[in-house]
N, CA and C of each residue as an Amber inpcrd file, in Angstrom:
protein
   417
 127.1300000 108.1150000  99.1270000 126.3370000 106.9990000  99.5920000
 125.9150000 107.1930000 101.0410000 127.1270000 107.6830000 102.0780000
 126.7890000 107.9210000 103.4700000 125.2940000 109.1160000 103.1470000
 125.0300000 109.4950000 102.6690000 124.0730000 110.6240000 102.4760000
 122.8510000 109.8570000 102.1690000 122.4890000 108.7620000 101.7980000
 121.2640000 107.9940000 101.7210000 121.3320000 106.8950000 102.6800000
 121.7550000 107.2000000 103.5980000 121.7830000 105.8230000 104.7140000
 120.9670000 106.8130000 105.9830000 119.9470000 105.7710000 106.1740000
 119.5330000 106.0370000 107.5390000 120.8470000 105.8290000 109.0960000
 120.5560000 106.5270000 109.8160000 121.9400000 106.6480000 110.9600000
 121.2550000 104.8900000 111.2510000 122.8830000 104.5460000 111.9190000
 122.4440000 102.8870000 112.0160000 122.3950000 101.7510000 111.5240000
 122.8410000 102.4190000 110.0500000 122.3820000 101.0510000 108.8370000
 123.4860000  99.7990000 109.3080000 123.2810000  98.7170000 108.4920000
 124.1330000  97.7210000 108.2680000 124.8520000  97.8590000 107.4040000
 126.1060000  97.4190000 107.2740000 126.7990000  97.3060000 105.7260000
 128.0620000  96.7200000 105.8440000 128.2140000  95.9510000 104.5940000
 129.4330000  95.2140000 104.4640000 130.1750000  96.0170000 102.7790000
 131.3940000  95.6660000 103.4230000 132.5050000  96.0320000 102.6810000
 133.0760000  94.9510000 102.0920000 132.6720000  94.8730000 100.3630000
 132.8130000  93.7810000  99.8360000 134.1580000  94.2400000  99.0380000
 135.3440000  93.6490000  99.4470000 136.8820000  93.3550000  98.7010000
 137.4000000  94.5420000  99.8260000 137.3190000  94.2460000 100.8410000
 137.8360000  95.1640000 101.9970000 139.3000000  95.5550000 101.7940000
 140.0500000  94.6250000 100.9930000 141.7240000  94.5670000 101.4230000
 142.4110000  94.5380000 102.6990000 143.7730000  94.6110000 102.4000000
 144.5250000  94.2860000 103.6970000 144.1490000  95.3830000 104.8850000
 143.8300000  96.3330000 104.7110000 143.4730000  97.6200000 105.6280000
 142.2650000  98.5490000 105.4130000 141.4960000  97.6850000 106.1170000
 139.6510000  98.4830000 105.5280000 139.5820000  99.8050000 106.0810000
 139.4660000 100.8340000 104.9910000 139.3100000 102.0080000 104.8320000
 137.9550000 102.6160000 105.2870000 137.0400000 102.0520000 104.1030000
 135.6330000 102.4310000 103.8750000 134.7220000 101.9130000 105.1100000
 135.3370000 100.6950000 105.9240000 134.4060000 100.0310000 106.7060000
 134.4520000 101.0680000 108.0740000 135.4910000 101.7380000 108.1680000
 136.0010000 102.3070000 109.3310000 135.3120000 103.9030000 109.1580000
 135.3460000 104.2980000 107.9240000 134.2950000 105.5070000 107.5860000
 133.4150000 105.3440000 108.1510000 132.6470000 104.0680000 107.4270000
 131.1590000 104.3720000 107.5850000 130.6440000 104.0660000 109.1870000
 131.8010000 103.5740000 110.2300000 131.5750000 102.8160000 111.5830000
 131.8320000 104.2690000 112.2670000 132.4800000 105.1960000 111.7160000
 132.8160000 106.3680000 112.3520000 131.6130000 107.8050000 112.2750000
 131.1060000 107.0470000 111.2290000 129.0710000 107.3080000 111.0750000
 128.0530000 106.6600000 111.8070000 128.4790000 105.7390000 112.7890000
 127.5160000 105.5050000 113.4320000 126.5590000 104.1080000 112.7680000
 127.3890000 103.7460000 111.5960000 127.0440000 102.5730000 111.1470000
 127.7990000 101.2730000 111.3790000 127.3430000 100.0270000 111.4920000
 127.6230000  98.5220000 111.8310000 128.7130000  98.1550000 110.0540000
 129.2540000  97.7430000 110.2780000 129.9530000  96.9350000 109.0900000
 130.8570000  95.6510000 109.1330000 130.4420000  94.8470000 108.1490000
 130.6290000  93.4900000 107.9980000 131.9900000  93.9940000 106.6400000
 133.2800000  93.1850000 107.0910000 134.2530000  93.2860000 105.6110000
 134.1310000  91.5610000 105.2580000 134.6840000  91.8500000 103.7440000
 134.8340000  90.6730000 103.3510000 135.5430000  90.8500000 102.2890000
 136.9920000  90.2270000 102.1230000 138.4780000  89.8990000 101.2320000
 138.3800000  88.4560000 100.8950000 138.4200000  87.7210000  99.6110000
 139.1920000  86.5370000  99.8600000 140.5190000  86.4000000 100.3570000
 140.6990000  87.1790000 100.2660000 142.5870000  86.9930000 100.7320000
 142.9400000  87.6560000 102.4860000 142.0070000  88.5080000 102.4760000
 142.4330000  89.1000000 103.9440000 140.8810000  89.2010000 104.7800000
 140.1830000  88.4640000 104.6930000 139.0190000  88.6530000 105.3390000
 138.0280000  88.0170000 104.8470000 138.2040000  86.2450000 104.5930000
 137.7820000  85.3490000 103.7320000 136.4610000  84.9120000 104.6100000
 135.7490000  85.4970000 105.2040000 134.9200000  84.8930000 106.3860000
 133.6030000  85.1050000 105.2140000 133.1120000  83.6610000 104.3480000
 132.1460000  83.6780000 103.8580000 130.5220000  83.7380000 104.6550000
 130.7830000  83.5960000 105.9340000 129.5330000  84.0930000 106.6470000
 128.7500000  85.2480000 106.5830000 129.9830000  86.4780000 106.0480000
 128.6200000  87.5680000 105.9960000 127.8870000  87.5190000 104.5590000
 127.5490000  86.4320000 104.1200000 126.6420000  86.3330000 103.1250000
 125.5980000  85.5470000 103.2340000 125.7210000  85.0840000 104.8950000
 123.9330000  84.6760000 105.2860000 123.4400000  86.0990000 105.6130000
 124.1320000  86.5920000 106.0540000 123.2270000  87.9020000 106.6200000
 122.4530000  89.1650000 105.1960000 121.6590000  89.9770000 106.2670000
 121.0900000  91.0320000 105.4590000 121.8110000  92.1590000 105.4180000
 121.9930000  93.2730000 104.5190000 122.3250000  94.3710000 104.7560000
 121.7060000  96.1290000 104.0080000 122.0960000  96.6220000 104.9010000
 120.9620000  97.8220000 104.1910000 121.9530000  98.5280000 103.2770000
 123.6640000  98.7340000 103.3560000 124.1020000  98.9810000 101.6030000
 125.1490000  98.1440000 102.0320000 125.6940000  98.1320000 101.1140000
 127.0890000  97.0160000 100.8390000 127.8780000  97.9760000  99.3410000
 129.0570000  98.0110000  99.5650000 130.4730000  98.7000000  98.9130000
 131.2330000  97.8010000  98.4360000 131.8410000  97.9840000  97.3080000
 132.6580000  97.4940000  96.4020000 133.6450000  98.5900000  95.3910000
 134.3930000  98.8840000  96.5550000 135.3660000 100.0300000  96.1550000
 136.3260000  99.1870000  95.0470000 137.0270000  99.8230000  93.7780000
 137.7560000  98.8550000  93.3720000 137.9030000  97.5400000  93.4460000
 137.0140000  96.6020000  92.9570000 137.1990000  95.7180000  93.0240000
 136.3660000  94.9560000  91.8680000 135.4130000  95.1060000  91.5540000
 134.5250000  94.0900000  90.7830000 135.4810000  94.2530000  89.2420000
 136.2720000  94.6500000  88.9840000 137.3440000  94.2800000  88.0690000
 138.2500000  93.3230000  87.9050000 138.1510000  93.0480000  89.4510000
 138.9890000  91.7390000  89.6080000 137.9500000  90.0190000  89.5770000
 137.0310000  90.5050000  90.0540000 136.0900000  89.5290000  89.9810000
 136.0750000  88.4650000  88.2600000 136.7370000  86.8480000  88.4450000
 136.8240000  86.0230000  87.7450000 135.2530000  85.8820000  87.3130000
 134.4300000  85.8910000  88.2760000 132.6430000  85.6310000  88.1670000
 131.7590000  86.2960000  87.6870000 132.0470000  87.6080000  87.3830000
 131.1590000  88.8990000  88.0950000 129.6300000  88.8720000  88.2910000
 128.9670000  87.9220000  87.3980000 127.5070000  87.6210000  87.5000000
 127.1150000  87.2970000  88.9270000 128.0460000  85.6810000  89.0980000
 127.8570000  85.6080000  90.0920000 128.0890000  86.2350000  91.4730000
 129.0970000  86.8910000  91.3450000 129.2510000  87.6920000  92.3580000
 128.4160000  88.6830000  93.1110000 128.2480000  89.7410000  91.4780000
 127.0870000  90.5470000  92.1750000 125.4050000  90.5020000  92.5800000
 125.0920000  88.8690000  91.7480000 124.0530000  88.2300000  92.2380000
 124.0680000  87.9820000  93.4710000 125.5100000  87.9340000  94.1860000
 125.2150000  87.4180000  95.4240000 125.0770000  88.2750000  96.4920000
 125.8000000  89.4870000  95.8460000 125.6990000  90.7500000  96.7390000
 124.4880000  91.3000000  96.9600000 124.0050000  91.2930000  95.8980000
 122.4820000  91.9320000  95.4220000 121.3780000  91.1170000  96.2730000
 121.4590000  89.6980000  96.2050000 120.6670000  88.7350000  97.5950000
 120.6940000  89.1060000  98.7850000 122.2690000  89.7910000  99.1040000
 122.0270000  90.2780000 100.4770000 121.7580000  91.4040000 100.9870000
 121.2350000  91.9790000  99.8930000 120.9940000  93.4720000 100.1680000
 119.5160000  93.2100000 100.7760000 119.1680000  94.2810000 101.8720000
 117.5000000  94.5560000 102.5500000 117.1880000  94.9490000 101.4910000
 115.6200000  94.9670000 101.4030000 114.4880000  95.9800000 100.3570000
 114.8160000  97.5760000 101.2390000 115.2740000  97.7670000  99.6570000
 115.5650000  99.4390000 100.0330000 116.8670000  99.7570000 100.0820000
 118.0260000  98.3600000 100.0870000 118.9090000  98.8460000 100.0560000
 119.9330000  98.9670000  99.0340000 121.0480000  99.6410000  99.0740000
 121.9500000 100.1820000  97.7100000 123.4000000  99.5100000  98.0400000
 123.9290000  99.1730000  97.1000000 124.7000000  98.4750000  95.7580000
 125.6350000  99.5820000  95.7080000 126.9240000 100.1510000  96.1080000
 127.7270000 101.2590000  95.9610000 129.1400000 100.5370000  94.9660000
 129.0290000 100.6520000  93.7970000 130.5950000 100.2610000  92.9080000
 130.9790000 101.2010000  92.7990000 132.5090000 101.5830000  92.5220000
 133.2880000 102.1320000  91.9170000 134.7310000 101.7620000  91.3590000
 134.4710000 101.6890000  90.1200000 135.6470000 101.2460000  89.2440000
 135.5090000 102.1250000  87.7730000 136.3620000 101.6400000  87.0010000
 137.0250000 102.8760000  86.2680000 136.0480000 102.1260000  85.0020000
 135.4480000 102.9030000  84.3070000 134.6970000 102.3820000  83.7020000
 135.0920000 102.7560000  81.8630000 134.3620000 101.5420000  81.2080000
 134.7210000 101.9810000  79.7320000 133.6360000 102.8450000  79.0710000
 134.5010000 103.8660000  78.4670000 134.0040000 104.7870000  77.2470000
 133.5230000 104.0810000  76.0680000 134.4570000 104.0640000  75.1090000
 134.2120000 103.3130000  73.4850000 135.5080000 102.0200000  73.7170000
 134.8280000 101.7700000  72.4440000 136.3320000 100.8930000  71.6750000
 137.2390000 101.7760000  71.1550000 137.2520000 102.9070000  70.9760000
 138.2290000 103.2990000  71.1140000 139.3270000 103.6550000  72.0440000
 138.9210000 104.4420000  73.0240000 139.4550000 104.9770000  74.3260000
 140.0790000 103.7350000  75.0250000 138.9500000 102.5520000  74.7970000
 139.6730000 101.3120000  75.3420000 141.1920000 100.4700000  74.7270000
 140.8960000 100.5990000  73.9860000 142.4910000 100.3430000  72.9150000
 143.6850000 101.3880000  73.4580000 143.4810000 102.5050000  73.9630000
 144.6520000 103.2290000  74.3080000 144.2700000 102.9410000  75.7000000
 143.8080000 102.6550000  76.7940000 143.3990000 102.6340000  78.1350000
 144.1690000 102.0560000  79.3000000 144.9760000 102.6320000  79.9080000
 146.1610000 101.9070000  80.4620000 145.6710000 100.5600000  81.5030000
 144.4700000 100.9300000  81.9970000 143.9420000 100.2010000  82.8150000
 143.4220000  99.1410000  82.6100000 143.1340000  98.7870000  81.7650000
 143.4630000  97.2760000  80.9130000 144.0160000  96.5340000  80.9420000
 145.2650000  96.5690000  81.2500000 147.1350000  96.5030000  81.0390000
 147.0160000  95.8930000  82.3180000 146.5830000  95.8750000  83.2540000
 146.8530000  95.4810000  84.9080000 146.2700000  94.1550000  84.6680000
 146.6420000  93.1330000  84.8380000 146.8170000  92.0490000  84.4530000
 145.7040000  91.1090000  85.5220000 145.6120000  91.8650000  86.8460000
 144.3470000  91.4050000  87.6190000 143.3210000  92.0200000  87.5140000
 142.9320000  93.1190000  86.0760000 142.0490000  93.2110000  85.9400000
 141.1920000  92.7850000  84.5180000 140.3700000  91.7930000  85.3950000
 139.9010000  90.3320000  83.8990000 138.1900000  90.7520000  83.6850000
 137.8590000  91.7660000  84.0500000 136.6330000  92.2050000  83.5410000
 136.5190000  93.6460000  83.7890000 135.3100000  94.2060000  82.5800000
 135.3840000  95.5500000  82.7100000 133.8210000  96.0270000  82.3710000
 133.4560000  97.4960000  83.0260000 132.0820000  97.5540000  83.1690000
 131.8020000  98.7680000  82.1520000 131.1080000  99.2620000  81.8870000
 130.4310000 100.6250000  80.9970000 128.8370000 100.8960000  81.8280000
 128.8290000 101.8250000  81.2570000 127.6870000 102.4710000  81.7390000
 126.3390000 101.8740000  81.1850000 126.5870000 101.2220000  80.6900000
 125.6800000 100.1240000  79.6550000 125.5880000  98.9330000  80.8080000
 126.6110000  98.5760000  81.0900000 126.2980000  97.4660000  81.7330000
 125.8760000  97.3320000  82.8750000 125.7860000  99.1170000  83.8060000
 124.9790000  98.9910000  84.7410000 123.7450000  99.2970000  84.4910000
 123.1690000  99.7660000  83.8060000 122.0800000  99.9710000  83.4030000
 121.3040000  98.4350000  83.1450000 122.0140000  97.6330000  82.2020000
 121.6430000  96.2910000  82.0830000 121.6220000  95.7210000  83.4530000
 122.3760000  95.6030000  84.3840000 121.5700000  95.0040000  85.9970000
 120.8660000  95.7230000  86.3700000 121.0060000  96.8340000  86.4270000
 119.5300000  97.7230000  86.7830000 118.3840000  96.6260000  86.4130000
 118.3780000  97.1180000  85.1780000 117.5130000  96.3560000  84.8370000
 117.0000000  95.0920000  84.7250000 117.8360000  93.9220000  84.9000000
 117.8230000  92.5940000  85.5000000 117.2790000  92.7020000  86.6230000
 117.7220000  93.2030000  87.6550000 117.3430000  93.3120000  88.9080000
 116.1330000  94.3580000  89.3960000 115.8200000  95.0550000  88.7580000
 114.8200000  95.8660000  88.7570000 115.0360000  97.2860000  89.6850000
 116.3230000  97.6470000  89.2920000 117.2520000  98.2440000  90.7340000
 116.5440000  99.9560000  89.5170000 116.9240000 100.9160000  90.5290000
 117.4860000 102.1900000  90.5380000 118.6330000 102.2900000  90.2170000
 119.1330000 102.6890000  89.2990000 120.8690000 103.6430000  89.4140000
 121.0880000 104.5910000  88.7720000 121.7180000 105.3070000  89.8580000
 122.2400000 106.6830000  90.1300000 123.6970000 106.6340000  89.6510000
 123.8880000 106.7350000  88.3010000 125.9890000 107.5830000  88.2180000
 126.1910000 108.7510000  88.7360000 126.8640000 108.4450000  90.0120000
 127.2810000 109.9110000  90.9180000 128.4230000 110.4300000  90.1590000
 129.1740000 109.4650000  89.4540000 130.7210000 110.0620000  88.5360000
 131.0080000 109.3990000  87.8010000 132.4450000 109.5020000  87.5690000
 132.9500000 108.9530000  86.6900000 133.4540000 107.7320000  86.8270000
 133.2440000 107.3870000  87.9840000 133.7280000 105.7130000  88.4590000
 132.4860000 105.2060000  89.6520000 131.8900000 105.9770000  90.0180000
 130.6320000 105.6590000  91.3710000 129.4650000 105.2670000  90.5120000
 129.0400000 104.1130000  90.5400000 127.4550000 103.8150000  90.7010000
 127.1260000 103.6840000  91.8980000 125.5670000 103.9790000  92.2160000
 124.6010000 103.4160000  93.1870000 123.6540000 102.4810000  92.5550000
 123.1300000 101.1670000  92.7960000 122.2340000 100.6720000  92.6390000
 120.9020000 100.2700000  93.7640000 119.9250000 100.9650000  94.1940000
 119.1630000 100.5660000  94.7020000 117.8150000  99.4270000  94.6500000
 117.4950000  98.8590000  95.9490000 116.8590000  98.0280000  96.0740000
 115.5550000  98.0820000  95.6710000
C-alpha cells in the first residue's frame, strides 16, 4: 500500500489497538496518521475528516456492523483514495467447516473474495488482491 501513496498522504488507522504498529510505519514514511480503537483510541472525530488511504489491519472481523462500518470508512476516504483490509478470508463451505478461525469467538463476521468484489462494486471502487489476506480498494 506504502507503494501507491504519494510522499505526504493522510491516513488513519482504523482498529489501531493498544500499540499502533501500522500508524508509526507509515509516519516513519513521511506520512500524517489519524488512529482510531473503540477501546484504546475511541476519538470518533477522525471521521469528520478526509483521508487519502485508511488501514484496517485485522479487524473488520470483529466489526458487529460491517456495512456500516465500512460505509463509513469509505466516506472518508479523498477521490483517489484506497481502502487497505487484511483479514483471513473464506475459501468454500468446505474449508470453512474445518477453519480454526471461526472458533475465535470475537470473530462475528467473515469476508471472501466475493464479497470484496461486491463493494467494489457498490462503491464503484478498484480492487486489487495483493494476497491471501490484503485487499486494496480504491477511490
Amino acid at each position: 500500500m506504502a507503494a501507491r501513496l504519494p510522499p505526504g498522504s493522510r491516513g488513519l488507522d482504523f482498529g489501531s489497538g493498544p500499540g499502533p504498529t501500522l500508524s508509526v510505519m507509515f509516519e516513519e514514511s513521511g506520512h500524517t496518521v489519524s488512529v482510531y480503537d473503540p477501546f484504546y483510541a475511541p476519538d470518533s472525530g477522525v471521521f469528520q475528516r478526509e483521508y487519502d488511504f485508511i488501514t484496517a489491519s485485522e479487524v473488520v472481523e470483529h466489526l458487529h456492523r460491517p456495512r456500516e462500518e465500512l460505509d463509513r470508512l469509505w466516506g472518508c476516504l479523498s477521490p483517489g483514495g484506497v481502502l487497505g483490509i487484511m483479514t483471513k478470508r473464506v475459501l468454500d463451505h468446505e474449508a470453512f467447516s474445518r477453519w480454526h478461525y471461526k472458533n475465535d469467538p470475537t470473530h462475528v463476521c467473515f469476508f471472501a473474495v466475493q464479497t470484496f468484489e461486491w463493494l467494489a462494486s457498490l462503491w464503484g471502487a478498484s480492487l486489487t488482491v495483493v494476497g491471501d489476506d490484503v485487499v486494496i480498494l480504491g477511490k
